[in-house]
N, C-alpha and C positions, 0 to 999 in steps of 0.2 A: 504494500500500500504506500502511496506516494501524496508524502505531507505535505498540503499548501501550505502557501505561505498568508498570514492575514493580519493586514493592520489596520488602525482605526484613526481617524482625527478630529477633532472637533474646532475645525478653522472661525473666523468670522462671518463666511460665508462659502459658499460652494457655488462656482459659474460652471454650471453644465447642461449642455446642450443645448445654448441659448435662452437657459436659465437663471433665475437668482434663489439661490435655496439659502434665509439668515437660520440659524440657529439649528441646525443639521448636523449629522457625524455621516462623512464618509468614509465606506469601510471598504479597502481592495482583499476580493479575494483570489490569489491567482491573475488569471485577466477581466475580471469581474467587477463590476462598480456596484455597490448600495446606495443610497441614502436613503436615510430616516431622522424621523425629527427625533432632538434633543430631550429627552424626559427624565435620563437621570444619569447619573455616572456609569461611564461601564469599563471595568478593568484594562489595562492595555490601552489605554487611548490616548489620542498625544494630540494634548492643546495645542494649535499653530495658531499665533498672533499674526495670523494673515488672512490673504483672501485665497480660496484654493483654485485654481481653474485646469479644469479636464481639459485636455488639448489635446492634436494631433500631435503623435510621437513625431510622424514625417516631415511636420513642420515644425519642430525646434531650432532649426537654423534658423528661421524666417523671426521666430517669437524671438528670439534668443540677440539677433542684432538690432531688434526695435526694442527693448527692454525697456529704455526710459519712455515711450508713449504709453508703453500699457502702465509701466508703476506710476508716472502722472495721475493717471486714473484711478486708482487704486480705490478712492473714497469717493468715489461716483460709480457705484458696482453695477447701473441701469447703463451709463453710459459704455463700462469697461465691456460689459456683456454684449451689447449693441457692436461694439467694432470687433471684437473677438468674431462675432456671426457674421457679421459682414465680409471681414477677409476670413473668412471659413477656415478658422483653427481649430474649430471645435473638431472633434472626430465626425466623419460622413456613416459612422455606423456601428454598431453595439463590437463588429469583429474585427474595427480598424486598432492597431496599437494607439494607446493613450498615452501619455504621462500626464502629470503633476506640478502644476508650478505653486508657489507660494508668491503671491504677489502684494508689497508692501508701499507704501506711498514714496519708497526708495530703494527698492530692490524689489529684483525677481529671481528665485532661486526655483532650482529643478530638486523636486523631491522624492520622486518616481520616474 
């Protein structure tokens, strides 16, 4: 039997799929995304003082040399979400590779 691997976070917000999810944990399992609201502690979970946004894996070189337009955004998560959709970074589908970024009113780090 072959052990996933599974973690949890509880960011300030979650941008997925042309979403705004506040008060959420998303949980990877494997290749796999959750979200669920927020109701109470749960073991293993790792507060991020950031904003989390699901992204194309494929497009991290693209995300990765505009850093500073999206962390500008950072504290306008309607707007950051909005151009994310726009230039279509979000993943085109549940089996496209994801990552992770953390994005803060000053940085953007890859955390998956």
């Amino acid at each position: 039997m072959v052990k996933t691997e599974r973690c949890r976070y509880l960011p300030l917000a979650v941008l997925h799929q042309g979403q705004v999810f506040r008060n959420h944990i998303i949980e990877i399992t494997g290749d796999n995304i959750t979200l669920f609201p927020f109701i109470q502690e749960i073991e293993a979970t790792t507060f991020v003082s950031a904003v989390i946004a699901v992204v194309s894996a494929e497009k991290l070189p693209q995300i990765t040399s505009n850093s500073g337009k999206y962390a500008s955004l950072a504290t306008s998560l309607d707007e950051l979400c909005q151009l994310l959709a726009k230039e279509q970074l979000f993943p085109d589908s549940l089996t496209e590779k994801f990552a992770l970024l953390a994005i803060t009113s000053n940085s953007l780090q890859i955390i998956r």
